[in-house]
C-alpha positions in Angstrom: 49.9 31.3 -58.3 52.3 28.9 -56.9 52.2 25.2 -57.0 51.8 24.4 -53.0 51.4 20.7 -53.7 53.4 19.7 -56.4 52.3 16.1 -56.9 48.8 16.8 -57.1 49.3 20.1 -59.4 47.7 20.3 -62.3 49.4 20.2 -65.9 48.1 23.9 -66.3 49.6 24.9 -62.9 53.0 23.1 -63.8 52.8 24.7 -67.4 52.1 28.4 -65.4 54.9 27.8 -63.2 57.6 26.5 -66.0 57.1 29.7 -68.0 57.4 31.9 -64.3 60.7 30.2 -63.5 59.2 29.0 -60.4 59.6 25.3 -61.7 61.7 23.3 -64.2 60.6 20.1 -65.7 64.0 18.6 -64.6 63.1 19.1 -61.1 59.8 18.3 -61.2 60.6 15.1 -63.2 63.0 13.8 -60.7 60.5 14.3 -58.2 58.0 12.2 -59.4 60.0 9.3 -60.1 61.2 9.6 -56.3 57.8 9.3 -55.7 57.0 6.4 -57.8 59.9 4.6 -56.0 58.8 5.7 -52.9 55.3 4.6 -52.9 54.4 2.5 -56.1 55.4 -0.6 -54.6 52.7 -0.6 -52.4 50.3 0.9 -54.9 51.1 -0.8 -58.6 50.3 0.9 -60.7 53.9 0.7 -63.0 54.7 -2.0 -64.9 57.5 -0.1 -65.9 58.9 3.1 -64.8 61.3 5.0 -67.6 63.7 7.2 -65.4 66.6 7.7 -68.3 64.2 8.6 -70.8 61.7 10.9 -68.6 65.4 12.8 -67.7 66.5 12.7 -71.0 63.1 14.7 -72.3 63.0 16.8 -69.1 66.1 18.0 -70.0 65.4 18.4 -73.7 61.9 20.4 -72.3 63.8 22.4 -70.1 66.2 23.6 -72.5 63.7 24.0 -75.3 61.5 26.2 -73.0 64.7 28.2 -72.0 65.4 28.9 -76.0 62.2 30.3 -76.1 61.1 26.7 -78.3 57.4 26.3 -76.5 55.6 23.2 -77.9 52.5 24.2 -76.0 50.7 23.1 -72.7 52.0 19.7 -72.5 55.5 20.8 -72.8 57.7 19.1 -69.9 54.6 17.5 -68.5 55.3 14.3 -66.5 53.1 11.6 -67.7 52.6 7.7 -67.8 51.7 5.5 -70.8 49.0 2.5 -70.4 50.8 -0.9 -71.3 49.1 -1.4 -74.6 50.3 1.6 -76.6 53.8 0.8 -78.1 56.8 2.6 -77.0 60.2 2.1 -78.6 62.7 0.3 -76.7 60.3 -0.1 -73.8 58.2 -3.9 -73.3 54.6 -3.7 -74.1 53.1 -6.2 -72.3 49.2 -5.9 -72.9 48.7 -7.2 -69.5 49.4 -10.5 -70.6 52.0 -13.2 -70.1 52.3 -13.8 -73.8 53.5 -10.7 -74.5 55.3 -10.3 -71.6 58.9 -9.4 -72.8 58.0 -7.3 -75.9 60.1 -4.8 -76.8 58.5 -2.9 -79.9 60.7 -1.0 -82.3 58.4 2.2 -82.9 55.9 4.2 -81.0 52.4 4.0 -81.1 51.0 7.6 -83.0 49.7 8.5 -79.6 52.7 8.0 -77.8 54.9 9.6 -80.9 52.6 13.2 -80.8 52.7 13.4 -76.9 56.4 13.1 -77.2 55.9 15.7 -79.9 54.1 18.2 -77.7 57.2 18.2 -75.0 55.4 15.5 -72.8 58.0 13.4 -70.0 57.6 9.7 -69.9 57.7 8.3 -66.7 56.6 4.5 -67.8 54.2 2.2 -68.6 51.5 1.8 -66.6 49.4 -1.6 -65.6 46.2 -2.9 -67.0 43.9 -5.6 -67.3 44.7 -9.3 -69.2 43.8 -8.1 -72.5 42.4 -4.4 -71.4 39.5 -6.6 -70.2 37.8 -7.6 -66.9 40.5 -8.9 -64.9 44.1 -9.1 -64.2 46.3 -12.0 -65.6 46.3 -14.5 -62.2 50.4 -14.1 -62.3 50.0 -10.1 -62.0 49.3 -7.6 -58.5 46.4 -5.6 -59.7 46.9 -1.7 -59.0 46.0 -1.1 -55.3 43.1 2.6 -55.2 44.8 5.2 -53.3 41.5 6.1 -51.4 41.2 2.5 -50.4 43.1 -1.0 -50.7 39.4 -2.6 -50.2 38.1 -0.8 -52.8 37.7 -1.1 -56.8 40.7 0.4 -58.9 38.4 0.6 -62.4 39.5 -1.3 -65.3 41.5 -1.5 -67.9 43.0 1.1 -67.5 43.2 0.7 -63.4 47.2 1.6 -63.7 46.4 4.5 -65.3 43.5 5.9 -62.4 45.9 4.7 -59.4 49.2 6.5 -60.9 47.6 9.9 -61.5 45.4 9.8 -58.7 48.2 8.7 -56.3 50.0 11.8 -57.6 52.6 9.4 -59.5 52.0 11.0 -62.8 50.3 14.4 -64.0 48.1 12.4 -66.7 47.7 9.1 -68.3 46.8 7.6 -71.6 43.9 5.2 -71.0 41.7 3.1 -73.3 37.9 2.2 -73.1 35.9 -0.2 -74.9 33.4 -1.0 -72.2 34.1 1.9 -69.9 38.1 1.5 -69.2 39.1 5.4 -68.9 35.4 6.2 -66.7 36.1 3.2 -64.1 39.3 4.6 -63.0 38.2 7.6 -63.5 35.5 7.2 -61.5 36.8 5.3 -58.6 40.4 6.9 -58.1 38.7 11.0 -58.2 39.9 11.6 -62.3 38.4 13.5 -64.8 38.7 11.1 -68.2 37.9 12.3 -71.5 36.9 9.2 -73.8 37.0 11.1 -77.5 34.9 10.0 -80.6 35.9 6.7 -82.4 38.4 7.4 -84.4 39.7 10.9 -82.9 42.9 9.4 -81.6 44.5 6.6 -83.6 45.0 3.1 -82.8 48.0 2.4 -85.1 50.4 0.3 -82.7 48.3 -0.1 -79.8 47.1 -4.0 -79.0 43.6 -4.3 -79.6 40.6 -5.6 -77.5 37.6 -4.6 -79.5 38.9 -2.9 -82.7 35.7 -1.4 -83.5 35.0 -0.5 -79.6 38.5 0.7 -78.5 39.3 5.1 -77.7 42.3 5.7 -76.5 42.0 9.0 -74.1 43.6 10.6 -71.2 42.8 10.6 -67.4 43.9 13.5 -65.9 43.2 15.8 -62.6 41.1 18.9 -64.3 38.8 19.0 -67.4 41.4 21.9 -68.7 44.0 19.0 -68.4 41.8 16.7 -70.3 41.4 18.7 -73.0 45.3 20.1 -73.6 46.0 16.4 -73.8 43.5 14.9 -76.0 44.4 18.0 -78.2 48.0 17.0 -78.5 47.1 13.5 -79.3 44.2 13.4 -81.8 44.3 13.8 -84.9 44.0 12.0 -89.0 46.6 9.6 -89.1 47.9 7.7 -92.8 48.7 4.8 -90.2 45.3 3.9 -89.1 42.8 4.7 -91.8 39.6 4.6 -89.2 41.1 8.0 -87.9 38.6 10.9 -88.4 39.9 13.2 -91.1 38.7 16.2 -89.0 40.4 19.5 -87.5 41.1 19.0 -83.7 39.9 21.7 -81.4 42.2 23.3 -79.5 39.9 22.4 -76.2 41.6 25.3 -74.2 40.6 27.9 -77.0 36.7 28.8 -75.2 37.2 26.9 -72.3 35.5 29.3 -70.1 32.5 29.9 -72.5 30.3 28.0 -69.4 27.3 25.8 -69.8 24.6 28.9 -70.0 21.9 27.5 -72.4 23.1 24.5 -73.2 20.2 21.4 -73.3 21.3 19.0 -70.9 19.3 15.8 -71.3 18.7 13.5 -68.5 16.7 10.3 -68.6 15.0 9.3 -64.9 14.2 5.8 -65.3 17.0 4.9 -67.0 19.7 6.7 -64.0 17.1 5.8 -61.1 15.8 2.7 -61.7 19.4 1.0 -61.5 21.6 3.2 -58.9 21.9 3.7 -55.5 21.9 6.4 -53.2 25.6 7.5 -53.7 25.5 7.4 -57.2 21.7 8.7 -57.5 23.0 12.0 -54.8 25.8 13.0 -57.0 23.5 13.1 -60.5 20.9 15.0 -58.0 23.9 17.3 -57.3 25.2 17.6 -60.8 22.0 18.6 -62.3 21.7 21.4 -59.4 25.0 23.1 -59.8 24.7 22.9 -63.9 21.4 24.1 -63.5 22.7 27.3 -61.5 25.1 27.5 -63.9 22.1 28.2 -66.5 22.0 24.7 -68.5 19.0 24.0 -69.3 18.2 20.6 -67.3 15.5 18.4 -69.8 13.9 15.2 -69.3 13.9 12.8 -72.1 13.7 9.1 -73.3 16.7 7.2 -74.0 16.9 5.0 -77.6 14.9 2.0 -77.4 18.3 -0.2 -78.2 19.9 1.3 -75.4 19.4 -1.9 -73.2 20.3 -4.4 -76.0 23.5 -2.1 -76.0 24.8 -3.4 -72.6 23.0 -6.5 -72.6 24.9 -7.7 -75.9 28.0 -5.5 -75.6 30.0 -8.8 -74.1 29.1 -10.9 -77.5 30.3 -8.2 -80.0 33.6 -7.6 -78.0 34.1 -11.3 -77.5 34.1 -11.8 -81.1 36.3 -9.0 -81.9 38.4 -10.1 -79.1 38.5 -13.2 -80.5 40.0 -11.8 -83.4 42.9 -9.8 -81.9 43.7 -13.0 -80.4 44.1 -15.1 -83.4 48.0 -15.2 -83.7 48.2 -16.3 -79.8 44.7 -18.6 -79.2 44.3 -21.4 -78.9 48.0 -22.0 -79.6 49.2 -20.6 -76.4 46.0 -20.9 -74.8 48.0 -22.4 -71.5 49.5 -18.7 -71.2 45.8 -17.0 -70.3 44.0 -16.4 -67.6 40.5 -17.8 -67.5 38.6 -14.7 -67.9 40.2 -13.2 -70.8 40.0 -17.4 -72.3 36.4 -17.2 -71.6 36.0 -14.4 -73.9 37.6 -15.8 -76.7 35.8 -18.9 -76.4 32.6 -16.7 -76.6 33.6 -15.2 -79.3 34.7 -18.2 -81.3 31.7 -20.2 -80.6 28.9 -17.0 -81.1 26.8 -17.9 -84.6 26.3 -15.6 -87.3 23.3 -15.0 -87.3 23.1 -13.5 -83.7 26.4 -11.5 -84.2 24.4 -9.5 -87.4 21.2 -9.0 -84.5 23.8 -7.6 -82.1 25.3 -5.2 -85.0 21.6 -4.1 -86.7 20.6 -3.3 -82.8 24.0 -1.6 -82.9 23.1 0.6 -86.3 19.5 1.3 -85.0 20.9 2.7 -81.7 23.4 5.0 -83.6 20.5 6.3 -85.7 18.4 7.1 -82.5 20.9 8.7 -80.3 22.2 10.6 -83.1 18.2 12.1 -82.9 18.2 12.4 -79.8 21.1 14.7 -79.9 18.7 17.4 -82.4 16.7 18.1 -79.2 19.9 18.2 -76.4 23.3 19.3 -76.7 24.7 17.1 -74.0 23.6 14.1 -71.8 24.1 13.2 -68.1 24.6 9.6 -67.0 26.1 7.7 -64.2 29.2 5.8 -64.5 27.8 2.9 -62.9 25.1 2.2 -60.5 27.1 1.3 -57.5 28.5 4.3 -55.7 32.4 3.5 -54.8 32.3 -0.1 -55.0 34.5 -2.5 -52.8 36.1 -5.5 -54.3 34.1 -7.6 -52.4 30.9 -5.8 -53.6 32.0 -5.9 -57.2 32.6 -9.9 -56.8 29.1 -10.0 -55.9 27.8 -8.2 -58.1 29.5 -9.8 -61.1 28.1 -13.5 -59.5 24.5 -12.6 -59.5 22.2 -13.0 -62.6 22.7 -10.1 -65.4 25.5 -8.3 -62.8 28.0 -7.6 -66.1 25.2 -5.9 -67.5 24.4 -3.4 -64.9 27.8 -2.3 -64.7 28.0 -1.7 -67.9 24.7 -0.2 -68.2 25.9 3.7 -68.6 29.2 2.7 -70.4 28.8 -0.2 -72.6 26.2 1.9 -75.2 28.6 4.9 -75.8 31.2 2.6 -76.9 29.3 1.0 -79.4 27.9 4.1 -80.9 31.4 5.9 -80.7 29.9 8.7 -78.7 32.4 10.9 -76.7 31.9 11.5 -72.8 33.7 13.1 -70.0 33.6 11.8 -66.8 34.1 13.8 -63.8 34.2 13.6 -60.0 31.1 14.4 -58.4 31.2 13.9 -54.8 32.1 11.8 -52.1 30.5 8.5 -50.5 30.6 8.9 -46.5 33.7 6.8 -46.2 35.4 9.3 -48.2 35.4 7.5 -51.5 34.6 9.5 -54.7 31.9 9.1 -57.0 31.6 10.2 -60.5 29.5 11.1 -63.3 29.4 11.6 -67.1 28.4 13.8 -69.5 28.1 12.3 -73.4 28.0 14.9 -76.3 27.5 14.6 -80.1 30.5 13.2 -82.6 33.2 15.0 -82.3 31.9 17.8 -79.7 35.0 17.0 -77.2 35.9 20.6 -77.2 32.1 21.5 -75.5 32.2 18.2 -73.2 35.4 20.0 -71.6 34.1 23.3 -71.6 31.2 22.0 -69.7 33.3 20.3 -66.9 35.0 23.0 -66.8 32.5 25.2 -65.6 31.2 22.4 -63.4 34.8 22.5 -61.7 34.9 26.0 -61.4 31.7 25.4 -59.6 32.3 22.4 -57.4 35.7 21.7 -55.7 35.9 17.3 -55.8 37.9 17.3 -58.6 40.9 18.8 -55.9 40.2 16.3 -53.2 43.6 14.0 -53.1 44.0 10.4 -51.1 46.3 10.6 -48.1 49.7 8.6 -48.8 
């Protein structure tokens, strides 16, 4: 089939049409960075954009793929790199002023094994002070392509606008409190956050050591999963890797959803969202329903609220941690926010850090149960629809706001679970919604499959902003 609109193709369509001779990564290369020149500056969503080394692997791609050398679906695929994963040569800034003009002399292992699969790197890609809350004051926050008035997602908000905005094919992002499903959720993006531990760390700034999964944001579920396949894996770097084959996600992609439990907790969606975000979940169960899942009701953990309600202690103190080199010595170099959380963390006793982390352990215990009766479960991303900044400012200023954004987000990071979030529908302004699905440890390969079929189903993963 051939790519009509080539920057909102899909890696898979881009792959299909190198190996026809329709395409070249050279010239698909060079058309995304005229792109990113043409409309990034209005968007922001680069930090820093790489065009002698994205020419320099299109080039290598193009020639590999000619000698018949094919690395697999990733090969020649333009993508972008969130600012926090270390790239030889190329500043790493972690969204910070402190780091501002670091140049790292190696590449992160996720970095290094998408290089290794043929993927082009177009640059680095904004984020959050810290991968936290908030941009450093001194920083232009990525602008969403659907709408300037409306949220972007963080951390990895660089990562949502550029792919979304058709300035890169697929990102890397990274979520400790739900950084890869904000964006994904507000800027349209299917986002795959893997098990803890699937994709290593080693050379990539912390926030939350223990809470951090790097994943990618891409257009399709199919995307998804080609690129978390490339870049997960055991790694003699980072011993907290998982020392487990990784599934070729692409392998029984179209298996569909027919049987599969699909567990899906009323009072804990309802009681919480509104009408945008409750209308999408209503819609998801139907067309994964026709799709023969099996649609159950069921009980979420009794921790699950302590898991959002405490989340901002246990990162704060791990936070704290990553930070020790820099605070308090070049406290003046911070932005409030991000301060704020180190102070938190520095001042929280011991004795409620060890309640927070036996809550933790007793919520592992009981979703890891609750997954003998379901094979998947369907949550929100967050309660509030399409948010606008000014919403979100609101929101965040009224008693226990933090915790009901992070109310569908928060408790998969501190269990490690993985989840796929996908694009759902549309609010009437034309601003998309998402949703998630969470499976077992390590079931990445089903959570694609499963948006997979709901994509083949539903058509909102295709919907594009107008630029």
């Amino acid at each position: 089939m051939p790519v009509t609109n080539l920057p909102f193709a899909t890696m898979s369509e881009l792959a299909e049409a190198y190996r026809s001779k329709e395409l070249s990564p050279v010239e698909v290369t060079k058309a995304m960075l005229e792109r990113i020149e043409k409309l990034d500056s209005k968007l922001h969503s680069y930090v820093t954009v790489t065009p002698e080394i994205a020419l320099e692997q299109a080039k290598q791609a193009e020639a590999d793929l000619a000698a018949g050398k094919d690395r697999g679906p990733m090969h020649g695929i333009p993508v972008a790199i969130k600012d926090l994963c270390e790239t030889k040569g190329v500043r790493t800034t972690w969204g910070t002023k402190i780091l501002k003009d670091y140049v790292p002399d190696g590449d992160s292992t996720a970095v290094r094994k998408l290089q290794e699969a043929g993927a082009v790197m177009l640059g680095k890609l904004q984020m959050t002070e810290g991968a936290f809350s908030v941009h450093h004051p001194e920083v232009v926050p990525p602008v969403n392509p659907f709408h300037a008035d409306h949220w972007p997602g963080v951390s990895s908000s660089g990562s949502g606008v550029s792919v979304a905005a058709g300035l890169a094919y697929g990102a890397i992002g990274t979520d400790t409190g739900g950084s890869i499903r904000f964006p994904s959720g507000a800027n349209g993006l299917t986002g795959l956050k893997p098990t803890w531990g699937r994709i290593s760390r080693y050379r990539v700034q912390a926030l939350a050591a223990s809470l951090d999964h790097l994943g990618p944001m891409t257009r399709s579920a199919a995307d998804a999963g080609a690129m978390f396949s490339a870049m997960a894996g055991s790694d003699p770097n980072d011993p907290t890797t998982l020392d487990e084959p990784v599934p070729d996600c692409l392998a029984d992609i179209d298996q569909g959803v027919r049987g599969l439990r699909i567990g899906f907790d009323p009072r804990y969606v309802y009681d919480a969202s509104n009408e945008h975000t409750t209308q999408v979940l209503d819609d998801a169960r139907r067309v994964l329903s026709d799709l023969g899942a099996k649609l159950a009701e069921i009980s979420m953990p009794s921790k699950t609220t302590a898991m959002y309600k405490d989340w901002a202690k246990f990162c704060a103190v791990e936070t704290a941690v990553a930070h020790e080199q820099y605070y308090p010595a070049r406290k003046a170099e911070y932005g409030p926010v991000l301060a704020d959380l180190i102070e938190l963390g520095r001042g929280l006793g011991p004795l409620e850090l060890m309640h927070v982390f036996h809550d933790r352990l007793v919520f592992i215990g009981e979703l890891r149960k609750l997954f003998k009766e379901i094979d998947l479960l369907l949550v929100p991303v967050h309660p509030f629809g399409n948010p606008s900044a000014d919403d979100l400012d609101r929101i965040f200023k009224t008693p226990n706001g933090i915790d009901d954004v992070l109310r569908f987000t928060a408790p998969f990071d501190m269990s490690g679970s993985p989840t796929i979030t996908i694009p759902g529908g549309f609010t009437p302004d034309n601003l998309p919604v998402g949703f998630q699905l969470v499976g077992r440890h390590l079931d990445e390969a089903l959570l694609v499959r499963a948006a997979h079929a709901y994509q083949g189903a539903t058509d909102w993963h295709r919907r594009h902003p107008t630029l």
